[in-house]
Biopython code that builds the backbone (N, CA, C, O; Angstrom):
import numpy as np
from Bio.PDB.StructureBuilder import StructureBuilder

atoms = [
    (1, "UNK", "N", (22.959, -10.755, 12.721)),
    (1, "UNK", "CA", (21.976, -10.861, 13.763)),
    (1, "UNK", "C", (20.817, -9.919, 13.437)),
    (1, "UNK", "O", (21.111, -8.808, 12.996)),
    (2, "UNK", "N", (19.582, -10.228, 13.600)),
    (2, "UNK", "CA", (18.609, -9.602, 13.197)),
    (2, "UNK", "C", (18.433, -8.937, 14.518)),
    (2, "UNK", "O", (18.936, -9.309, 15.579)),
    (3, "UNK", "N", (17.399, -7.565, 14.263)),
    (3, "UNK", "CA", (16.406, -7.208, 15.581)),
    (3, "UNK", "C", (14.982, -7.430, 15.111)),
    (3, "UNK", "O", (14.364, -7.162, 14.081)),
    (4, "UNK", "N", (14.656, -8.115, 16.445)),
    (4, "UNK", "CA", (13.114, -7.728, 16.223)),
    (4, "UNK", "C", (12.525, -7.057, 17.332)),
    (4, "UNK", "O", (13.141, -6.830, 18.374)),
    (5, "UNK", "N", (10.842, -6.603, 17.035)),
    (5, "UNK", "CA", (10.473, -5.531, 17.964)),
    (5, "UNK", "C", (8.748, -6.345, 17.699)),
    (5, "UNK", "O", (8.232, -6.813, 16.683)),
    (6, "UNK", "N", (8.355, -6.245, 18.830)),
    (6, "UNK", "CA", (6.588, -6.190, 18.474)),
    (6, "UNK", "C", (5.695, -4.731, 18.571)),
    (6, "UNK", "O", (5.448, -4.142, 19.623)),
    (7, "UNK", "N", (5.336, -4.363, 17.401)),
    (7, "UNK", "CA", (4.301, -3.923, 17.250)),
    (7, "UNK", "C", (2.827, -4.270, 17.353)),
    (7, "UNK", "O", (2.245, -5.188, 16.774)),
    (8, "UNK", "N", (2.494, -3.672, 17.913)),
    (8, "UNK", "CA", (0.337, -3.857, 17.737)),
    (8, "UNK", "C", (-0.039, -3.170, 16.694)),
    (8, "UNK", "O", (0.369, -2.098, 16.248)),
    (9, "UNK", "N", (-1.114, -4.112, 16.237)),
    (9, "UNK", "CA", (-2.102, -3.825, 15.091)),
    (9, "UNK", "C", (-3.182, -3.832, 15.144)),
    (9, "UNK", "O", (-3.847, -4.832, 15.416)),
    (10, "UNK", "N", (-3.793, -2.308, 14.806)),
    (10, "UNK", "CA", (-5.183, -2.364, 14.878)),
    (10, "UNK", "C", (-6.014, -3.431, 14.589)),
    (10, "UNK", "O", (-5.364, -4.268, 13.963)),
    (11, "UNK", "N", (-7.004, -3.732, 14.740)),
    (11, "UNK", "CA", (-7.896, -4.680, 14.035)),
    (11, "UNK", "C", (-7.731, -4.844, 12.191)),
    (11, "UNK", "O", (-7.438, -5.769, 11.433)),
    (12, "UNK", "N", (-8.041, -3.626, 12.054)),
    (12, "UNK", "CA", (-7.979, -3.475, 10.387)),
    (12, "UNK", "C", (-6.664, -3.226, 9.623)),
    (12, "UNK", "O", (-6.594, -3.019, 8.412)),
    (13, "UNK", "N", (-5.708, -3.267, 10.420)),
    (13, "UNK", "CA", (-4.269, -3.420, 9.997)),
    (13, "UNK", "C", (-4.121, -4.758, 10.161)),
    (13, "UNK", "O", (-3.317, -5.242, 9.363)),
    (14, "UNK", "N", (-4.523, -5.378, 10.774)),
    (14, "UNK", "CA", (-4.577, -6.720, 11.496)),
    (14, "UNK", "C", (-4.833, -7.594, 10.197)),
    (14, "UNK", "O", (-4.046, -8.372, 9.659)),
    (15, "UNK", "N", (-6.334, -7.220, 9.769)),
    (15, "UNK", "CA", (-6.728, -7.927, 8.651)),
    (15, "UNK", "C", (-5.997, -7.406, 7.556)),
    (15, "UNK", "O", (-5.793, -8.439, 6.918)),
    (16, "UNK", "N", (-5.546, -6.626, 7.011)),
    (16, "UNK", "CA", (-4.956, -6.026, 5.634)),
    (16, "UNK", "C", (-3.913, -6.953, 5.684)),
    (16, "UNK", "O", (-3.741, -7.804, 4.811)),
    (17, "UNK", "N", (-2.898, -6.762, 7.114)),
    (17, "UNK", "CA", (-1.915, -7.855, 6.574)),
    (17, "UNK", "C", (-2.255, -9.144, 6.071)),
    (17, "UNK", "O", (-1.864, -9.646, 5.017)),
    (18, "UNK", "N", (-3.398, -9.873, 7.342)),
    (18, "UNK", "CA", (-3.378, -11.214, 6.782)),
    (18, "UNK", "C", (-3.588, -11.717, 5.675)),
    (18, "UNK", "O", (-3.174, -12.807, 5.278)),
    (19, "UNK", "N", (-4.810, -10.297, 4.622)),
    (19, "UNK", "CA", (-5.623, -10.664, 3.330)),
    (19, "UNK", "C", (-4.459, -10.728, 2.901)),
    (19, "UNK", "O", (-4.244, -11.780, 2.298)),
    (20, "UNK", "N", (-3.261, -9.755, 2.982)),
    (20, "UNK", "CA", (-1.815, -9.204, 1.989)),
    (20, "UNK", "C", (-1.155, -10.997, 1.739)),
    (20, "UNK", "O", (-1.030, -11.497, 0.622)),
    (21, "UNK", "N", (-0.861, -11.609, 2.857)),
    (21, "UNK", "CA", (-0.311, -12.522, 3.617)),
    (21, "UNK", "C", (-1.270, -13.947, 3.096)),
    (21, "UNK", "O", (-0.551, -14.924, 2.887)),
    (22, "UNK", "N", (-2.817, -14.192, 2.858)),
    (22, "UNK", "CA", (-3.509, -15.205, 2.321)),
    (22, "UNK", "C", (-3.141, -15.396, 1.044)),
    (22, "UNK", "O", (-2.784, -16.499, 0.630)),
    (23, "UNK", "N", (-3.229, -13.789, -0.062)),
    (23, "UNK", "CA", (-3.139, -13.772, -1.004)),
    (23, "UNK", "C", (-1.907, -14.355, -1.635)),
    (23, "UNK", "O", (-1.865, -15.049, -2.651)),
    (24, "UNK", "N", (-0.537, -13.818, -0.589)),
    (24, "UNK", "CA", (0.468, -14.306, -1.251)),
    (24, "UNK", "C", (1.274, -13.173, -2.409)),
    (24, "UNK", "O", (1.913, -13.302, -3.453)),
    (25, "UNK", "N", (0.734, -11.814, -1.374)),
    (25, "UNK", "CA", (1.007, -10.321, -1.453)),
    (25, "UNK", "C", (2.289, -9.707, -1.419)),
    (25, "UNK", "O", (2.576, -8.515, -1.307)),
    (26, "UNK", "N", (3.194, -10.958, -1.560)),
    (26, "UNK", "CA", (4.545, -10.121, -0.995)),
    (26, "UNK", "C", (5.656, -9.814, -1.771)),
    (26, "UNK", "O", (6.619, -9.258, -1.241)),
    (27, "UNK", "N", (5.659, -10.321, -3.881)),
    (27, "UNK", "CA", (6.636, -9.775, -4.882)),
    (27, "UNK", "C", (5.988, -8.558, -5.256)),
    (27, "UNK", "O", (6.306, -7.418, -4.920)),
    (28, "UNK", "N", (4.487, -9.140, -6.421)),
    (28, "UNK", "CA", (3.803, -8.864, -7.377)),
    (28, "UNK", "C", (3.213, -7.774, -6.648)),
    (28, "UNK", "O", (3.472, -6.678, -7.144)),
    (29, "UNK", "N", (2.355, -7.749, -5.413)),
    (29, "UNK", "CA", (1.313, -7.106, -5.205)),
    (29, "UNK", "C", (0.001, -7.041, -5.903)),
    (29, "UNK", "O", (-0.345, -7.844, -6.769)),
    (30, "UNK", "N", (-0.816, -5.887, -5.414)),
    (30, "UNK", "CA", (-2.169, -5.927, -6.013)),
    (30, "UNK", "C", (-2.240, -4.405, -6.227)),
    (30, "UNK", "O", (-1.767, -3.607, -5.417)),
    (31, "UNK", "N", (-2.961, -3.994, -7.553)),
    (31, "UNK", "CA", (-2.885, -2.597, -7.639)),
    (31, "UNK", "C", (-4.175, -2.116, -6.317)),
    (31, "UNK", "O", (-5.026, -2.859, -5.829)),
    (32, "UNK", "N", (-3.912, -0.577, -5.994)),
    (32, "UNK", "CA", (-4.581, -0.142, -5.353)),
    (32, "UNK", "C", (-6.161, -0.369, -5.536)),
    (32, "UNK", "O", (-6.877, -0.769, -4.618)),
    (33, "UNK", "N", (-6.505, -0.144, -6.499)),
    (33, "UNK", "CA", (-8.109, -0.520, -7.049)),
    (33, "UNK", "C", (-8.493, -1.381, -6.486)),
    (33, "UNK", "O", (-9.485, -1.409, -5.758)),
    (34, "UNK", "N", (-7.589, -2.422, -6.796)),
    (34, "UNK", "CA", (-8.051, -3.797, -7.156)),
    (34, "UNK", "C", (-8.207, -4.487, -5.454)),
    (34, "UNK", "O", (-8.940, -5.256, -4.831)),
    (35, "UNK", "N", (-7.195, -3.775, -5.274)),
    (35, "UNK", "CA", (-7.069, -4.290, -3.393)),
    (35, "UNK", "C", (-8.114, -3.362, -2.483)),
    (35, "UNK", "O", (-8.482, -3.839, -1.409)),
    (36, "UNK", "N", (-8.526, -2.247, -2.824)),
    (36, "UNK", "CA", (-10.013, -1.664, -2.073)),
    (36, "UNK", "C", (-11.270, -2.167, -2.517)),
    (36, "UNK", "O", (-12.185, -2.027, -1.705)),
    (37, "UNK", "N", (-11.567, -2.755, -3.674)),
    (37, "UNK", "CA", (-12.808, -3.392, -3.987)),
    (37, "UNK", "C", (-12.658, -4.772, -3.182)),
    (37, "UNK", "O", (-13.456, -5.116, -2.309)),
    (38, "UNK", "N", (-11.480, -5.563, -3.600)),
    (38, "UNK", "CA", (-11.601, -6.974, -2.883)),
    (38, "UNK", "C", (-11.205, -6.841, -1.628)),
    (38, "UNK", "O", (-12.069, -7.364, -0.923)),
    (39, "UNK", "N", (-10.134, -6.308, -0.826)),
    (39, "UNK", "CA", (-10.154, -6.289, 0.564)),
    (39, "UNK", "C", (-11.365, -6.118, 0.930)),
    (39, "UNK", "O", (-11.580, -7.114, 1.622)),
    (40, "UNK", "N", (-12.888, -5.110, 0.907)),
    (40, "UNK", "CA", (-13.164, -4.402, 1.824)),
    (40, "UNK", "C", (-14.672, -5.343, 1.518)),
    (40, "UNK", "O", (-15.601, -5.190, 2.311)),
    (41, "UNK", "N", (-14.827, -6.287, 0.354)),
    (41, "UNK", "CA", (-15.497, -7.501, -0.187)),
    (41, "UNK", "C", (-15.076, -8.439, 1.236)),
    (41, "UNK", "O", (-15.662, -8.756, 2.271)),
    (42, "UNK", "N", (-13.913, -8.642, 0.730)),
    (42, "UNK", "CA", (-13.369, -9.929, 1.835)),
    (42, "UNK", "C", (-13.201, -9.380, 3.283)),
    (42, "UNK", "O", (-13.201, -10.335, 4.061)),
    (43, "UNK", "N", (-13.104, -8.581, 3.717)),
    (43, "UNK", "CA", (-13.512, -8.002, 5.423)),
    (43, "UNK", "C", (-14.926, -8.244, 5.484)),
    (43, "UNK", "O", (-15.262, -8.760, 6.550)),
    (44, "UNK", "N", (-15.968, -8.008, 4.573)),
    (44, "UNK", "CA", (-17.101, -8.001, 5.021)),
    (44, "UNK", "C", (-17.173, -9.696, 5.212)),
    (44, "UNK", "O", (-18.030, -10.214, 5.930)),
    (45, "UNK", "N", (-16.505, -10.211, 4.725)),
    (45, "UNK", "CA", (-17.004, -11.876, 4.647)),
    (45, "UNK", "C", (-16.742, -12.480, 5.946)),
    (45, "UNK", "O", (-17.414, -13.283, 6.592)),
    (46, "UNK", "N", (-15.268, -11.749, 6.271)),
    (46, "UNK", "CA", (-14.981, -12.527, 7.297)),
    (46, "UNK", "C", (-15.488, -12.175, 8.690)),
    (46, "UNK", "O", (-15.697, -12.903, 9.661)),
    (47, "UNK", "N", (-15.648, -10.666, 8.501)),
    (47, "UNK", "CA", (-16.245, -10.756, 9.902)),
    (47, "UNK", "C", (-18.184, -9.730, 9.400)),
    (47, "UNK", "O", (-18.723, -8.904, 10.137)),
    (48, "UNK", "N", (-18.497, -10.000, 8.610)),
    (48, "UNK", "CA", (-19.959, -9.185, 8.243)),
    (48, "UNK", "C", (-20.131, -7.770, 9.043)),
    (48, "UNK", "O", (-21.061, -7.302, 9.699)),
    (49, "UNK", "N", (-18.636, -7.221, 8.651)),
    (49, "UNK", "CA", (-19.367, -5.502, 8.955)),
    (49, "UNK", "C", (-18.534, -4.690, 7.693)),
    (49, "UNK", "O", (-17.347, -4.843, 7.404)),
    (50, "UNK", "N", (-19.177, -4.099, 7.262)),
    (50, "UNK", "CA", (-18.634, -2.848, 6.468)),
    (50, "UNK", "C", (-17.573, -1.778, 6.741)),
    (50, "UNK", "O", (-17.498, -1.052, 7.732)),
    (51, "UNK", "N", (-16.990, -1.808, 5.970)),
    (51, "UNK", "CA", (-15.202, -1.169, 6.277)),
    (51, "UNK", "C", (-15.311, 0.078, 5.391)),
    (51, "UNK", "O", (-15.940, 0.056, 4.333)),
    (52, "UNK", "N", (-14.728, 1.081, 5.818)),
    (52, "UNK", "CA", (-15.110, 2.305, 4.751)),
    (52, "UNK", "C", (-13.954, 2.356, 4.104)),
    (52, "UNK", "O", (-13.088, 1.538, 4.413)),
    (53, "UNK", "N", (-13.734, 3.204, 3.204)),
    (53, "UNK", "CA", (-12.696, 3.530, 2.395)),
    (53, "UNK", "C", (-11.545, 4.011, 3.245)),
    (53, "UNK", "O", (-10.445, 3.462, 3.312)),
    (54, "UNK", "N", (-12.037, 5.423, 4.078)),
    (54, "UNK", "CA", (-11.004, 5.951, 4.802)),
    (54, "UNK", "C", (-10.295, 5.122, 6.038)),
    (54, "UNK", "O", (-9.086, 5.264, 6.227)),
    (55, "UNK", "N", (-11.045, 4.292, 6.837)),
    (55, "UNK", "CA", (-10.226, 3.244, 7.562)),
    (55, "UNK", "C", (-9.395, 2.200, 7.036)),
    (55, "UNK", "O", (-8.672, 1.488, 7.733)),
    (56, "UNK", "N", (-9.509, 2.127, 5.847)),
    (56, "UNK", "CA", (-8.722, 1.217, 4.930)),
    (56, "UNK", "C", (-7.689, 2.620, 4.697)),
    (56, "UNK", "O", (-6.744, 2.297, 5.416)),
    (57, "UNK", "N", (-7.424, 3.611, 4.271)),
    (57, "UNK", "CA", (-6.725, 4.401, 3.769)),
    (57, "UNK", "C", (-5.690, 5.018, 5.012)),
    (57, "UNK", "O", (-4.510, 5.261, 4.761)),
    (58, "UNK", "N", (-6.231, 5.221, 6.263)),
    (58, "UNK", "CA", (-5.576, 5.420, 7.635)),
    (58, "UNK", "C", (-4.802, 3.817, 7.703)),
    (58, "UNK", "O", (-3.594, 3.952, 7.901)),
    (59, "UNK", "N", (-5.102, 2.799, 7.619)),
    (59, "UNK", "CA", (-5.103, 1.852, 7.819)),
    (59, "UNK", "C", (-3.622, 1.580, 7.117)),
    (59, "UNK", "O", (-2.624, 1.482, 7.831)),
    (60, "UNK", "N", (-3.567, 1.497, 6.088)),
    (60, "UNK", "CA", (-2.488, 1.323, 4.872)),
    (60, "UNK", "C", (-1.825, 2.679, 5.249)),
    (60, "UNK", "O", (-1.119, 1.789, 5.722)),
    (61, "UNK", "N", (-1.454, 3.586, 5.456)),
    (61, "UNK", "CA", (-0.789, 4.778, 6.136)),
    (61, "UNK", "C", (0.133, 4.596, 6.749)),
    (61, "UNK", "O", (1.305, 4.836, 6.459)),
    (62, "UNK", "N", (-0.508, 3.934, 8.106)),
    (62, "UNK", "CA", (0.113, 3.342, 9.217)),
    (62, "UNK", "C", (1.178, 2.224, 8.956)),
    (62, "UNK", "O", (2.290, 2.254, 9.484)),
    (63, "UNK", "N", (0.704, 1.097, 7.988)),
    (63, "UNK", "CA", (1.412, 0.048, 7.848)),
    (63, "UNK", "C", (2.572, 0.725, 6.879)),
    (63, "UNK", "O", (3.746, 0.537, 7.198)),
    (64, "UNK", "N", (2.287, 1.460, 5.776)),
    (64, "UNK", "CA", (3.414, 1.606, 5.081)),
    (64, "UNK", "C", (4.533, 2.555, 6.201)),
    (64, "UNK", "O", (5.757, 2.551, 6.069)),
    (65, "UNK", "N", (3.906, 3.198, 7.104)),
    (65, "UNK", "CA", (5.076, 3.975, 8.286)),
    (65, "UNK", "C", (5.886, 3.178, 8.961)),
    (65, "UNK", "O", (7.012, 3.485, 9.353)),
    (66, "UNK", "N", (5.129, 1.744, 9.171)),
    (66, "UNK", "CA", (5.891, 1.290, 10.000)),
    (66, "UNK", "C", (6.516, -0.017, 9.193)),
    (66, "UNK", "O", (7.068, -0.975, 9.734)),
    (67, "UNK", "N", (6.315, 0.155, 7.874)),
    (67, "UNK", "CA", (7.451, -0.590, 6.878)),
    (67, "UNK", "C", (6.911, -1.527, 6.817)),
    (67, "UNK", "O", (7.637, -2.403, 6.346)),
    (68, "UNK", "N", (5.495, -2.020, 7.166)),
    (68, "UNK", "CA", (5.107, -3.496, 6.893)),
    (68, "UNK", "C", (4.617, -3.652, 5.191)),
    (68, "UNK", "O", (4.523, -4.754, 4.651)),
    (69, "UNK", "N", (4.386, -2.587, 4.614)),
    (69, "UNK", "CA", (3.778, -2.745, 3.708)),
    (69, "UNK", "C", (4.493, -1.424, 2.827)),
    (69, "UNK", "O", (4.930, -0.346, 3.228)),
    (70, "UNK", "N", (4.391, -2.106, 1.251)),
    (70, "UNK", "CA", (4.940, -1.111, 0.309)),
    (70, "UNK", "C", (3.899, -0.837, -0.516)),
    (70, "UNK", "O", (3.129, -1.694, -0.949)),
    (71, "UNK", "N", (3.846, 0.258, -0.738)),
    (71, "UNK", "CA", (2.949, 1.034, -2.289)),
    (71, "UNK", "C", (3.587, 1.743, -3.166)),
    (71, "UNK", "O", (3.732, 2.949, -2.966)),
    (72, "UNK", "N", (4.151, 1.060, -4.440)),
    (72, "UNK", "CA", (5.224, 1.822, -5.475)),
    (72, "UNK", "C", (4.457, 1.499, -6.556)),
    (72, "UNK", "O", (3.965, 0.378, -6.690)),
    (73, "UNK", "N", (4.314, 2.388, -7.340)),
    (73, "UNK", "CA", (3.691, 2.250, -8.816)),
    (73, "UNK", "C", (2.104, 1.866, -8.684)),
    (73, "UNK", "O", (1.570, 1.443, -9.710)),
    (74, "UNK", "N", (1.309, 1.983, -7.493)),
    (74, "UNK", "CA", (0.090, 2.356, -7.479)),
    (74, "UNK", "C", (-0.315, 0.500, -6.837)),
    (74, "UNK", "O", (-1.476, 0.100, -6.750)),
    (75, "UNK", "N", (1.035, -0.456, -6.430)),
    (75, "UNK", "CA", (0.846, -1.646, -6.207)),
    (75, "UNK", "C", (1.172, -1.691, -4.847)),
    (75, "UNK", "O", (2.234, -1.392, -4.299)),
    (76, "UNK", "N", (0.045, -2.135, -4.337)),
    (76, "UNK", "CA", (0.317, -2.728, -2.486)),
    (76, "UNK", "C", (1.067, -4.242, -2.376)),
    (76, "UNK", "O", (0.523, -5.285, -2.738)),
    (77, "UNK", "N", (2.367, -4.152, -1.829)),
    (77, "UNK", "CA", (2.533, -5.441, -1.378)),
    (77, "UNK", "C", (2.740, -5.256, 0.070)),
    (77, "UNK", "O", (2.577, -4.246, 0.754)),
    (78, "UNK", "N", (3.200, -6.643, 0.453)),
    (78, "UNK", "CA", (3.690, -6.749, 1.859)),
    (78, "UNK", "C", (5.024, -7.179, 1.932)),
    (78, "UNK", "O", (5.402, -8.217, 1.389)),
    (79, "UNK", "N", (5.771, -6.419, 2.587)),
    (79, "UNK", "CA", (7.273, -6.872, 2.546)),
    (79, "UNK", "C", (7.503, -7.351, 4.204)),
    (79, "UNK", "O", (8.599, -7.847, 4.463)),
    (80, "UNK", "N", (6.799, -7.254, 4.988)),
    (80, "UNK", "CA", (6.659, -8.178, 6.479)),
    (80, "UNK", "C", (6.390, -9.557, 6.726)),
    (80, "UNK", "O", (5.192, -9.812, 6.602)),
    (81, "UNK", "N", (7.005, -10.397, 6.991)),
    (81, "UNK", "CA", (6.609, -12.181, 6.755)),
    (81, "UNK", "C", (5.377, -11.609, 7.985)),
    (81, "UNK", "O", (5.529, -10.672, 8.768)),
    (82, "UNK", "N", (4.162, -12.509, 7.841)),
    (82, "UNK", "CA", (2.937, -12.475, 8.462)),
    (82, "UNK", "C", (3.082, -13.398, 9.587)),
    (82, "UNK", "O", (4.223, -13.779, 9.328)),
    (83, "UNK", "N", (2.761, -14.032, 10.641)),
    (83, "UNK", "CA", (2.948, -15.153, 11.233)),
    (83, "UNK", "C", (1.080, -14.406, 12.398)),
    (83, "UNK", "O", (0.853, -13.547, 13.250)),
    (84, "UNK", "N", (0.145, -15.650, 11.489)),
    (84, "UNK", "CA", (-0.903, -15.944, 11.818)),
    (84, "UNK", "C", (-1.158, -17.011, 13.098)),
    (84, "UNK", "O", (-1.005, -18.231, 13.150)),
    (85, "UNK", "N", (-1.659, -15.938, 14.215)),
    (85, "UNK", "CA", (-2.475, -16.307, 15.255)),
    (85, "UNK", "C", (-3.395, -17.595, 15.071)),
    (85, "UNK", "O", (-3.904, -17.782, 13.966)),
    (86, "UNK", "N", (-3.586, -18.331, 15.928)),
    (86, "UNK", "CA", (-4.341, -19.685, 15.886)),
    (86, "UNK", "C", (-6.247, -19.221, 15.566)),
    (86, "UNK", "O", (-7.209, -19.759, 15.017)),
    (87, "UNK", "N", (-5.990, -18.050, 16.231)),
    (87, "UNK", "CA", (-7.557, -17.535, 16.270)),
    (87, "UNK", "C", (-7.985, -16.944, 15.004)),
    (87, "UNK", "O", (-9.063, -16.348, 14.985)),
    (88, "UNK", "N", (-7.128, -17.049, 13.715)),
    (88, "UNK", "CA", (-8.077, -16.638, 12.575)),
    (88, "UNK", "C", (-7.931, -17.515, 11.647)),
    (88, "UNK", "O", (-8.022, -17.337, 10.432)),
    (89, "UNK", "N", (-7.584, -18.974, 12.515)),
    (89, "UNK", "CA", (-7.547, -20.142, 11.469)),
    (89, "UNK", "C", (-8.391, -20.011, 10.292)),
    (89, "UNK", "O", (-8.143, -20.567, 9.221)),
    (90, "UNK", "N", (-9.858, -18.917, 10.619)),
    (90, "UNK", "CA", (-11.026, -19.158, 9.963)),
    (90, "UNK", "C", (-11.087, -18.490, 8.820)),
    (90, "UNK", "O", (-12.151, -18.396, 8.208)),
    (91, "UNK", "N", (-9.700, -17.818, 8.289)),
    (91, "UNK", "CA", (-9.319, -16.320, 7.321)),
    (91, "UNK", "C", (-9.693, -17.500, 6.134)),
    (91, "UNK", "O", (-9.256, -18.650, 6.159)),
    (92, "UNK", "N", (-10.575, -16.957, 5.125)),
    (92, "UNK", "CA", (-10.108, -17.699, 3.868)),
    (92, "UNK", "C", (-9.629, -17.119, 2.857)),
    (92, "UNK", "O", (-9.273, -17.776, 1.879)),
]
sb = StructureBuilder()
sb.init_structure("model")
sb.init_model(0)
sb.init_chain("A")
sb.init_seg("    ")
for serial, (resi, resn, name, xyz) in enumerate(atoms, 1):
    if name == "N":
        sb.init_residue(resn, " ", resi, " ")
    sb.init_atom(name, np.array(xyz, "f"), 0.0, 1.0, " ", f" {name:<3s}", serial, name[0])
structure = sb.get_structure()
């Protein structure tokens, strides 16, 4: 028998998972680099505001505390199945 629990997610935890979750983030991962240049590319797209480094870095903090997300060997994945809201049908 499983437990589950709901957590809330900031906005920008919100999006990290889903980019984690579009990409298809959840063996391989993406090295750290590679996931702060293109995440913070692809936040601006989807919603046109600028994301700084450190809210991405608080951001990924949080998620790896609360186990949604792993960083081993300098690679972000997501080890949380995602289950996307109707309202960001518009994520590409």
């Amino acid at each position: 028998m499983y437990q589950t629990c709901k957590i809330e997610l900031s906005s920008v935890e919100s999006y990290i998972a889903a980019y984690l979750h579009i990409h298809n983030l959840y063996h391989e991962g993406e090295l750290e680099s590679e996931f702060l240049e293109k995440f913070t590319k692809w936040y601006m797209e989807q919603i046109e505001i600028r994301i700084s480094v450190n809210e991405v870095d608080n951001a990924l903090i949080r998620l790896q505390k609360i186990k949604s997300i792993e960083i081993e060997n300098g690679r972000i994945k997501l080890i949380e199945r995602v289950w996307i809201k109707k309202r960001t049908d518009g994520l590409e």
